[in-house]
LOMI-38899 format. One record per atom (N, C-alpha, C): residue in three letters; atom name; z negated, x, y. Coordinates in steps of 0.2 Angstrom, whole numbers, plus 5000, padded with zeros to 4 digits. Layout:
! LOMI-38899
<midren type="ALA" atom="CA" Z="Z" X="X" Y="Y"/>
...
***
This chain:
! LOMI-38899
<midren type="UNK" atom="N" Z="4758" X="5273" Y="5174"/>
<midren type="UNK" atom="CA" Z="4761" X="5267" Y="5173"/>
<midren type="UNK" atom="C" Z="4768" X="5267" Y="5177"/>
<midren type="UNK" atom="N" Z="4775" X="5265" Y="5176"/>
<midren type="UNK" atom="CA" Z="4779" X="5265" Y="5176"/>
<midren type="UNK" atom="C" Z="4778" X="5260" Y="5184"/>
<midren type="UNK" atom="N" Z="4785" X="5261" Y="5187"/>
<midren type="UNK" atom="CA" Z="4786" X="5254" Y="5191"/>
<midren type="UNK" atom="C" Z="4790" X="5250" Y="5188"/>
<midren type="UNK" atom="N" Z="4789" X="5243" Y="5188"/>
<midren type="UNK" atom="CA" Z="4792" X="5239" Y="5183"/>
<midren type="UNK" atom="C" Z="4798" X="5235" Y="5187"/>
<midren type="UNK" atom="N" Z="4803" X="5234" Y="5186"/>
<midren type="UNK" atom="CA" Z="4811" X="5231" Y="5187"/>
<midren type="UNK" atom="C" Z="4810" X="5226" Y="5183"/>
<midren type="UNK" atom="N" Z="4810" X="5218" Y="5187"/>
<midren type="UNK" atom="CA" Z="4809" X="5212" Y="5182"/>
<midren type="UNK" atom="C" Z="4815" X="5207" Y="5183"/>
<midren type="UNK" atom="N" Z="4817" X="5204" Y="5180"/>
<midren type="UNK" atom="CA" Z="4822" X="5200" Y="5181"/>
<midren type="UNK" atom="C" Z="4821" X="5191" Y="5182"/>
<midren type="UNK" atom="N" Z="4822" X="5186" Y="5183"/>
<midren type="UNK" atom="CA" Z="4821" X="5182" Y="5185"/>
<midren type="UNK" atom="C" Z="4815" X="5179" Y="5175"/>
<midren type="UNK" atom="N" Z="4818" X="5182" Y="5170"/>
<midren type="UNK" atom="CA" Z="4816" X="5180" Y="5164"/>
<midren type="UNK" atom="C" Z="4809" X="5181" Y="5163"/>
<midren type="UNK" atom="N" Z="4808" X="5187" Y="5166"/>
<midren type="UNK" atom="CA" Z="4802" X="5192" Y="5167"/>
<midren type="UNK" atom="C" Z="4798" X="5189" Y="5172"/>
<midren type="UNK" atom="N" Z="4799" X="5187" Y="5176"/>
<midren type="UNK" atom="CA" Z="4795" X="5187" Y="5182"/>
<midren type="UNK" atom="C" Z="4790" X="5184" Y="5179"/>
<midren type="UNK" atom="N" Z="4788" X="5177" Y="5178"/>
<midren type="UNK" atom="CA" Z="4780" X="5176" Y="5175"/>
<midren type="UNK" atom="C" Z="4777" X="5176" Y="5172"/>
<midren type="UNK" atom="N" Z="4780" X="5180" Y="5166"/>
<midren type="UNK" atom="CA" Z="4775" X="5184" Y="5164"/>
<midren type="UNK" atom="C" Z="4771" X="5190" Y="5166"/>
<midren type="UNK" atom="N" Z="4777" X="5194" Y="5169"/>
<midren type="UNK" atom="CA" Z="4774" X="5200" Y="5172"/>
<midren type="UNK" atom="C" Z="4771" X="5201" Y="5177"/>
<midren type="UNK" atom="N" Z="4773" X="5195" Y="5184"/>
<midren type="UNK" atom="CA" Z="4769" X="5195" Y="5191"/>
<midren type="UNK" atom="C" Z="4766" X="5189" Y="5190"/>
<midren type="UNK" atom="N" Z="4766" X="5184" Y="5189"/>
<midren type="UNK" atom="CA" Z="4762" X="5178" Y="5189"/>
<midren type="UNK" atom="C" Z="4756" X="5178" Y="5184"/>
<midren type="UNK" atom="N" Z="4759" X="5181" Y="5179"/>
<midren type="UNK" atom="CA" Z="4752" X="5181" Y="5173"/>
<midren type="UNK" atom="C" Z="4750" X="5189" Y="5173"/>
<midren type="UNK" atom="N" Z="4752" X="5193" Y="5175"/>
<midren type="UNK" atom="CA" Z="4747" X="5200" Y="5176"/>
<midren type="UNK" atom="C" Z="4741" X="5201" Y="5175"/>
<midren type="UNK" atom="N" Z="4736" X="5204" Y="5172"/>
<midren type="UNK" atom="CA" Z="4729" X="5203" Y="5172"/>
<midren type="UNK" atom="C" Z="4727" X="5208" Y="5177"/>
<midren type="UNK" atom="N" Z="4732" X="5212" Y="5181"/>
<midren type="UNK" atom="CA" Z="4731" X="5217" Y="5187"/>
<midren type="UNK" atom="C" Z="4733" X="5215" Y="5192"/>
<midren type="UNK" atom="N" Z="4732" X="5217" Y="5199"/>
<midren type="UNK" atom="CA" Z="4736" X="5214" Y="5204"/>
<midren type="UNK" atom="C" Z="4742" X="5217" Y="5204"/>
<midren type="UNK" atom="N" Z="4746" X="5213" Y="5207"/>
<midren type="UNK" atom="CA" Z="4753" X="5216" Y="5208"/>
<midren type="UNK" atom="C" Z="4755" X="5216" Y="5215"/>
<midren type="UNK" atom="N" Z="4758" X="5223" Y="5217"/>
<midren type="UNK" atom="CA" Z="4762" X="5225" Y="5224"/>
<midren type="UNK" atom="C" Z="4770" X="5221" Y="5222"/>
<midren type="UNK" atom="N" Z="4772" X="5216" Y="5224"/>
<midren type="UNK" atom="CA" Z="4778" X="5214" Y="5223"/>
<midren type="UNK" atom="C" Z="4784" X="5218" Y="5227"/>
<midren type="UNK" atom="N" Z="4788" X="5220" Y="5227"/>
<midren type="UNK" atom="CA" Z="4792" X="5223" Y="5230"/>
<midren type="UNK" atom="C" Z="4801" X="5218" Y="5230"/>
<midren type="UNK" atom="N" Z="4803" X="5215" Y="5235"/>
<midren type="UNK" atom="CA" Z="4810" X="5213" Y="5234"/>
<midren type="UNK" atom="C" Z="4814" X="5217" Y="5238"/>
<midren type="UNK" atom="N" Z="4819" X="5220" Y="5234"/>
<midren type="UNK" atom="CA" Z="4824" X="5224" Y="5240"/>
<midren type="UNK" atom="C" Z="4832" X="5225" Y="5237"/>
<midren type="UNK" atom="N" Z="4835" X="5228" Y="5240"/>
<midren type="UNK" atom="CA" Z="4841" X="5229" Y="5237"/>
<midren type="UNK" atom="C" Z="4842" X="5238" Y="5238"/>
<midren type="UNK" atom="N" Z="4848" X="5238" Y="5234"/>
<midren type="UNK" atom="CA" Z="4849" X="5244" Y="5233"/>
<midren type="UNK" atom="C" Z="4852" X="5249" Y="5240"/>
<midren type="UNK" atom="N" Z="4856" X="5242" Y="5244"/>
<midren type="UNK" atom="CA" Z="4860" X="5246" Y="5252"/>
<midren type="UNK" atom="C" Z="4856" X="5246" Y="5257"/>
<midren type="UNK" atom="N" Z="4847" X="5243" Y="5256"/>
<midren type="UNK" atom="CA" Z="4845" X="5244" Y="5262"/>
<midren type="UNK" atom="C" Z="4841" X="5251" Y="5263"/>
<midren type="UNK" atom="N" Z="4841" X="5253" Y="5269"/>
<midren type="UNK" atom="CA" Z="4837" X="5260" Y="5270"/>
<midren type="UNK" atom="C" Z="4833" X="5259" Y="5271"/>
<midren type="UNK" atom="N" Z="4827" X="5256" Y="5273"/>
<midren type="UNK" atom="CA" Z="4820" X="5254" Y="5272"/>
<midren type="UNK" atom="C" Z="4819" X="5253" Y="5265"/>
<midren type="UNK" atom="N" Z="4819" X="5250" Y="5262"/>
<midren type="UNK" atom="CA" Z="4818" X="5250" Y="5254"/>
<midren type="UNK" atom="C" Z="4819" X="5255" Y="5252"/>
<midren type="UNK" atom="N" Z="4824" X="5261" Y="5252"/>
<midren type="UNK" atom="CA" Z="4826" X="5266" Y="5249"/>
<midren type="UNK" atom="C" Z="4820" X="5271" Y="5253"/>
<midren type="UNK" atom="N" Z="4818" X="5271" Y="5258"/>
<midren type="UNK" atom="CA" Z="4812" X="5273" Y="5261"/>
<midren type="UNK" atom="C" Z="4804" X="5272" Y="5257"/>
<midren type="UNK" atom="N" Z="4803" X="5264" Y="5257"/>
<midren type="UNK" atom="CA" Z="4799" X="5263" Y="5252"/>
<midren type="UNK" atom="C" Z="4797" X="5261" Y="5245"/>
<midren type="UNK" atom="N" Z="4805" X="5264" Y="5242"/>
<midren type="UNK" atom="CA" Z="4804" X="5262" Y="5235"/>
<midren type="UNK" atom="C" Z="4801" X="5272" Y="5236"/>
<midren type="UNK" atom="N" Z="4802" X="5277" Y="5240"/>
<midren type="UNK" atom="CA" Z="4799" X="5285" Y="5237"/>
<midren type="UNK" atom="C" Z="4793" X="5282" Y="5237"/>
<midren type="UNK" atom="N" Z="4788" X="5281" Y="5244"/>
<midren type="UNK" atom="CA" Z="4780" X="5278" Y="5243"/>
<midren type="UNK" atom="C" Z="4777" X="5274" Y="5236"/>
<midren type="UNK" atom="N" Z="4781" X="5269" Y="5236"/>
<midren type="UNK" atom="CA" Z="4779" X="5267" Y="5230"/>
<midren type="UNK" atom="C" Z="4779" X="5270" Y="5222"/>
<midren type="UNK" atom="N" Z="4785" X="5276" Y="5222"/>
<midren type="UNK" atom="CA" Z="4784" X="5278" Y="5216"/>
<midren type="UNK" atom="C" Z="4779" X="5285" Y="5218"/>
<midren type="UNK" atom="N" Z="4778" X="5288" Y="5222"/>
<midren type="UNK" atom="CA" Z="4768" X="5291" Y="5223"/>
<midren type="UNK" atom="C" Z="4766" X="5288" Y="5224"/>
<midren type="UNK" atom="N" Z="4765" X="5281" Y="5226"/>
<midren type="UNK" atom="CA" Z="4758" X="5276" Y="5225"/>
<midren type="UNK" atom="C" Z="4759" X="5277" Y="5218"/>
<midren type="UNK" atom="N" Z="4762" X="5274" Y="5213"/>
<midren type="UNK" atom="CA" Z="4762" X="5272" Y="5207"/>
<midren type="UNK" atom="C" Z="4759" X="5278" Y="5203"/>
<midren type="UNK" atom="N" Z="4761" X="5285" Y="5204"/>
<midren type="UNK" atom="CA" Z="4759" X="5291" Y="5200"/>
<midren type="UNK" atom="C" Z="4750" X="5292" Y="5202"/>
<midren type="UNK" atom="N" Z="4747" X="5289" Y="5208"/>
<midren type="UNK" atom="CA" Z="4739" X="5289" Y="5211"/>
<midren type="UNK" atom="C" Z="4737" X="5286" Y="5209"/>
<midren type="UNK" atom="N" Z="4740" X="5280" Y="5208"/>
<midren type="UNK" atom="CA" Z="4731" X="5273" Y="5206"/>
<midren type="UNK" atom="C" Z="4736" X="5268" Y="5199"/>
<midren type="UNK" atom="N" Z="4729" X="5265" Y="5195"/>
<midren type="UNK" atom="CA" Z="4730" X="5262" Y="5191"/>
<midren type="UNK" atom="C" Z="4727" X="5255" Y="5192"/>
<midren type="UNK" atom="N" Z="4725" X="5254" Y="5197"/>
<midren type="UNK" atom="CA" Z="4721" X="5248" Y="5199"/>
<midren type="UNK" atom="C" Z="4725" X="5242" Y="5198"/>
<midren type="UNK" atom="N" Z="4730" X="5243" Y="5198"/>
<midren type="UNK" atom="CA" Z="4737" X="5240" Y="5201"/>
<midren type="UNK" atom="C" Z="4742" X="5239" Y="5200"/>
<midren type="UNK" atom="N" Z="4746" X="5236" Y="5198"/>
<midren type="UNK" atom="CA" Z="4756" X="5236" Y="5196"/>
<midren type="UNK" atom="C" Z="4760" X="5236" Y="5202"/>
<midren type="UNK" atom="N" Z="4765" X="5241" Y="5202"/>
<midren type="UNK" atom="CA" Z="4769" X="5239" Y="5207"/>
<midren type="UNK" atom="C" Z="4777" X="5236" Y="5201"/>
<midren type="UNK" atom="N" Z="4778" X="5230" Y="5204"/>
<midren type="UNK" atom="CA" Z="4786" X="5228" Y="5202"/>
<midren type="UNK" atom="C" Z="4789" X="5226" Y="5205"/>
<midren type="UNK" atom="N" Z="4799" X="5227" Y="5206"/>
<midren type="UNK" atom="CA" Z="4804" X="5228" Y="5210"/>
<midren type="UNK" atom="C" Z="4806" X="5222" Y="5208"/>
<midren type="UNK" atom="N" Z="4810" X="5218" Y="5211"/>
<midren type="UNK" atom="CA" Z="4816" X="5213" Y="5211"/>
<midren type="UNK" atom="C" Z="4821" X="5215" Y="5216"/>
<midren type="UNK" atom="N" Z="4829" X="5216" Y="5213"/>
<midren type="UNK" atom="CA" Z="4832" X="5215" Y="5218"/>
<midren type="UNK" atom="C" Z="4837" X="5210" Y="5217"/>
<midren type="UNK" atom="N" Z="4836" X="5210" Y="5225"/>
<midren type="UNK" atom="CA" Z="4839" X="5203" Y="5227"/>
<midren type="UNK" atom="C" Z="4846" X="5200" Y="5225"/>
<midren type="UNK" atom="N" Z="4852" X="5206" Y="5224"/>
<midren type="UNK" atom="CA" Z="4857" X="5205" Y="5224"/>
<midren type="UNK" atom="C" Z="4857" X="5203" Y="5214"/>
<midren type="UNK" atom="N" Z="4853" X="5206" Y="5210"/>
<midren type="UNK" atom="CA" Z="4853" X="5203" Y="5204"/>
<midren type="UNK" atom="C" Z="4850" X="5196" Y="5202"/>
<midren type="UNK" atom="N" Z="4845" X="5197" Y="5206"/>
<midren type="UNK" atom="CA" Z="4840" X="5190" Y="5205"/>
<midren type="UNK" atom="C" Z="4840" X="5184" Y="5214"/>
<midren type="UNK" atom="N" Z="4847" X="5182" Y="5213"/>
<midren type="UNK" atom="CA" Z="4848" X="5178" Y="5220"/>
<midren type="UNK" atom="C" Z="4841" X="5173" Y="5220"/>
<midren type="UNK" atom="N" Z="4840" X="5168" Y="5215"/>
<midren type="UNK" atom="CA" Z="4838" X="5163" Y="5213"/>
<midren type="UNK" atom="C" Z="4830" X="5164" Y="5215"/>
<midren type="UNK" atom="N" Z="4827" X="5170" Y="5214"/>
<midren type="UNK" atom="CA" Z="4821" X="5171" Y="5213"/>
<midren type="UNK" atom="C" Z="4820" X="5173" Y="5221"/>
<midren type="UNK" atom="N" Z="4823" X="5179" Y="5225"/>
<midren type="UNK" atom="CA" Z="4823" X="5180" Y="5232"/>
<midren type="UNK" atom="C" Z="4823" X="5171" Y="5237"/>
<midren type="UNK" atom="N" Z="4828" X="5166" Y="5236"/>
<midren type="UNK" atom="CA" Z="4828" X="5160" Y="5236"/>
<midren type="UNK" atom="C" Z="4821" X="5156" Y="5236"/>
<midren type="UNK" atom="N" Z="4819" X="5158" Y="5229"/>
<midren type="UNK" atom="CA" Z="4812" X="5152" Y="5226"/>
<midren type="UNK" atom="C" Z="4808" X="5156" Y="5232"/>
<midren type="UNK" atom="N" Z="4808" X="5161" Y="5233"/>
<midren type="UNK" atom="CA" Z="4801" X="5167" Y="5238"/>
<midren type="UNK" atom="C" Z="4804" X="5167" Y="5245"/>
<midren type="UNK" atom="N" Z="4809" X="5162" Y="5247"/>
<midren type="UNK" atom="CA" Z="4810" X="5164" Y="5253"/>
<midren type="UNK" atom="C" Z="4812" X="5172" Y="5257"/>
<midren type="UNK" atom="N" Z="4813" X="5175" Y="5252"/>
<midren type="UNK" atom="CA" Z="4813" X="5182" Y="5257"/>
<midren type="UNK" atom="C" Z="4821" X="5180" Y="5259"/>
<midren type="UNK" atom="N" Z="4821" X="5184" Y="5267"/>
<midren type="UNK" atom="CA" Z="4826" X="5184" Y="5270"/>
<midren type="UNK" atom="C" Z="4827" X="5190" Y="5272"/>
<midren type="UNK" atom="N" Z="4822" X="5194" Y="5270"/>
<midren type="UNK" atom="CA" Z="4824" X="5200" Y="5274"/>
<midren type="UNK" atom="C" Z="4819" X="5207" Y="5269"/>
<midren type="UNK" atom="N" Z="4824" X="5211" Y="5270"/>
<midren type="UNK" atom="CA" Z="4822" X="5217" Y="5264"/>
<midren type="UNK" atom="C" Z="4818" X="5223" Y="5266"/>
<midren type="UNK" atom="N" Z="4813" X="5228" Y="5265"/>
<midren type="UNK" atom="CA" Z="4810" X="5224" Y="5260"/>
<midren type="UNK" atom="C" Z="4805" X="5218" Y="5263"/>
<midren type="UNK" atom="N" Z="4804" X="5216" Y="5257"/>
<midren type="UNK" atom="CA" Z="4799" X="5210" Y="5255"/>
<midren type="UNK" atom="C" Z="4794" X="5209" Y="5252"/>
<midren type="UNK" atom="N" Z="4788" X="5212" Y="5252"/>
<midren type="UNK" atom="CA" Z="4781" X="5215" Y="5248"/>
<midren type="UNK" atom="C" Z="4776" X="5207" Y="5249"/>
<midren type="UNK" atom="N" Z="4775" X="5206" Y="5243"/>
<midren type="UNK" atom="CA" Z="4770" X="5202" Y="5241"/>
<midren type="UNK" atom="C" Z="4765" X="5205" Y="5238"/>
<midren type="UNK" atom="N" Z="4757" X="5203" Y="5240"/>
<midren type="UNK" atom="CA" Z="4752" X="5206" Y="5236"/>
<midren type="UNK" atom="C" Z="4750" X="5199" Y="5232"/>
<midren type="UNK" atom="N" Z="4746" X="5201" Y="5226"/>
<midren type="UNK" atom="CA" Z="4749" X="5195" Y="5221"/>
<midren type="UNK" atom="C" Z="4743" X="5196" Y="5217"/>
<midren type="UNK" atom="N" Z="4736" X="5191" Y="5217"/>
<midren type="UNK" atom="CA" Z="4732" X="5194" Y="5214"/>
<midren type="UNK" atom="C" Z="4728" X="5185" Y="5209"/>
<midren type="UNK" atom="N" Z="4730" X="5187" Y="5202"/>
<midren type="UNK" atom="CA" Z="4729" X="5181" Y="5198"/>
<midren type="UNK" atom="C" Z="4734" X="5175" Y="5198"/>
<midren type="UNK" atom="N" Z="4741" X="5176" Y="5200"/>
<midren type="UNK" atom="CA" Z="4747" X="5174" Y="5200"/>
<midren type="UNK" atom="C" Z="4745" X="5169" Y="5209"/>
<midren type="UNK" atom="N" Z="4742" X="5171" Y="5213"/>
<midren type="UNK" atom="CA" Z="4743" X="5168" Y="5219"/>
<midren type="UNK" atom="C" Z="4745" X="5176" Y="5224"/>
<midren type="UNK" atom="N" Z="4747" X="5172" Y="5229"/>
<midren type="UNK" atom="CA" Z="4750" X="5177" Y="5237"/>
<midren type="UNK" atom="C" Z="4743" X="5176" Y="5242"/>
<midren type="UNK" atom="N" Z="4741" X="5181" Y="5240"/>
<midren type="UNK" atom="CA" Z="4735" X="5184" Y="5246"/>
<midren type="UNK" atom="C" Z="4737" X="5187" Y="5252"/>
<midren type="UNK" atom="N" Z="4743" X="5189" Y="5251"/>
<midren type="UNK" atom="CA" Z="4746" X="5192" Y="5257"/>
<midren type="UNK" atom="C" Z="4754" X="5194" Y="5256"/>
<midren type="UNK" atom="N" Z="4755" X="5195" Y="5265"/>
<midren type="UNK" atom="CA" Z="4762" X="5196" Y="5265"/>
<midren type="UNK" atom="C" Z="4766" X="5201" Y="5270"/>
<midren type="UNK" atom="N" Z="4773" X="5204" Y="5266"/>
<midren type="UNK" atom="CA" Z="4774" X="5208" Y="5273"/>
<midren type="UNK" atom="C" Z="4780" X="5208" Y="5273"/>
<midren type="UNK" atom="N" Z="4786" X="5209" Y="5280"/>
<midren type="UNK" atom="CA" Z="4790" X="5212" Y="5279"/>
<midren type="UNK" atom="C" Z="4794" X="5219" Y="5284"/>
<midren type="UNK" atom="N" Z="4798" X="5222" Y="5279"/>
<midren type="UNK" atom="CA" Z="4799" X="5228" Y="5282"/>
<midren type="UNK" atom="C" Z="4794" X="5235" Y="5279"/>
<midren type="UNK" atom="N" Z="4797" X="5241" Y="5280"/>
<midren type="UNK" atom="CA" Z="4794" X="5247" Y="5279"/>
<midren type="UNK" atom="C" Z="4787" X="5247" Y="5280"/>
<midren type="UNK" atom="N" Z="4781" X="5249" Y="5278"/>
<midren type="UNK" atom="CA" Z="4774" X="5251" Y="5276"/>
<midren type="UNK" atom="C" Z="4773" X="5257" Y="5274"/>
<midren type="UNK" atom="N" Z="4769" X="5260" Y="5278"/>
<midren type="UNK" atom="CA" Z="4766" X="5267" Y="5274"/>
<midren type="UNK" atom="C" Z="4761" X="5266" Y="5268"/>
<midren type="UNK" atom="N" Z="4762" X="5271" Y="5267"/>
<midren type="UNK" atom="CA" Z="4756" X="5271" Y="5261"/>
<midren type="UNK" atom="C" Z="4750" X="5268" Y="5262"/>
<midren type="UNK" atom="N" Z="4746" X="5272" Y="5266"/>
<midren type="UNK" atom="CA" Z="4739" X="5269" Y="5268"/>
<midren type="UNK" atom="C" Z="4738" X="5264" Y="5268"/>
<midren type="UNK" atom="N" Z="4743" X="5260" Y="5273"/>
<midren type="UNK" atom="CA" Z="4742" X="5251" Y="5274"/>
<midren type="UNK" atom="C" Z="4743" X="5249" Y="5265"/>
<midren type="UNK" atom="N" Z="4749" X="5252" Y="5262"/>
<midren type="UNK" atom="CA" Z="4749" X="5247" Y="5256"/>
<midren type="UNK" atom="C" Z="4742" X="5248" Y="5249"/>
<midren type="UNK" atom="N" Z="4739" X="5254" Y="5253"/>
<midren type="UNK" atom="CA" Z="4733" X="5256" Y="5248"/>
<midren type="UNK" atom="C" Z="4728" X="5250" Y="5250"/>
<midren type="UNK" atom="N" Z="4727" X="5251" Y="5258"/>
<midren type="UNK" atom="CA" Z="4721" X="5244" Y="5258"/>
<midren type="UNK" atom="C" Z="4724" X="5240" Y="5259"/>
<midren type="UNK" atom="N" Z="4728" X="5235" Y="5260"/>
<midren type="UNK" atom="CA" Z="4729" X="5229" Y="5256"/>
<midren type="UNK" atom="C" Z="4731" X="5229" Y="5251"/>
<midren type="UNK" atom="N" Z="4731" X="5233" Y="5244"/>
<midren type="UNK" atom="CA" Z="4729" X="5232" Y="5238"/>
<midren type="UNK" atom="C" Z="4723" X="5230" Y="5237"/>
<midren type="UNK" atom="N" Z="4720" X="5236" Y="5239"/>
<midren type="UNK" atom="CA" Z="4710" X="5236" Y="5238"/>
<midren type="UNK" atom="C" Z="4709" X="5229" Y="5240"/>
<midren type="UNK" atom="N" Z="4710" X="5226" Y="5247"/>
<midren type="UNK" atom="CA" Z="4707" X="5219" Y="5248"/>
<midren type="UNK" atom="C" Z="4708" X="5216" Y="5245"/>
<midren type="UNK" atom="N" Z="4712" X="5216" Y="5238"/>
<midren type="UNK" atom="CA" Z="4714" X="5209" Y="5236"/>
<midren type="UNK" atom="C" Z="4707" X="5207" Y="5231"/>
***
């Protein structure tokens, strides 16, 4: 499964109505954390099926960064049956982003 790039049209159907959980990812493109954990995400993505990971960035989708509050990138939401289980921000390794998926 692909990582998916949503836009504000996209977003509830694909994060909110998900029948998976979803790893929400807000970032932009000039930050270096993100660029950091957009590689993790894309080998998370190629290891497990359990789960979606989907990207918004901030600079195209202001509106939606706004409605979610993010002020600072990245901004990972765990997302399980269109509710927030949990939250983080800033760089994550792999393993923490493994077991907070698993707990949802």
């Amino acid at each position: 499964m692909a990582i998916l790039h949503v836009n504000e049209s996209e977003f509830q159907k694909e994060v909110l109505e998900s029948q998976k959980p979803v790893l929400l990812d807000f970032f932009a493109t000039w930050c270096g954390p993100c660029k950091m954990l957009g590689q993790v995400l894309e080998e998370l993505d190629k290891e497990q099926e359990d789960f979606r990971i989907v990207k918004v960035d901030i600079d195209e989708n202001p509106s939606l960064a706004s409605q979610w509050q993010v002020s600072s990138v990245p901004s990972l939401f765990f997302i399980k049956e269109g509710q927030v289980k949990d939250s983080a921000v800033g760089f994550l390794p792999k393993p923490v982003l493994v077991q907070k998926m698993k707990g949802l």
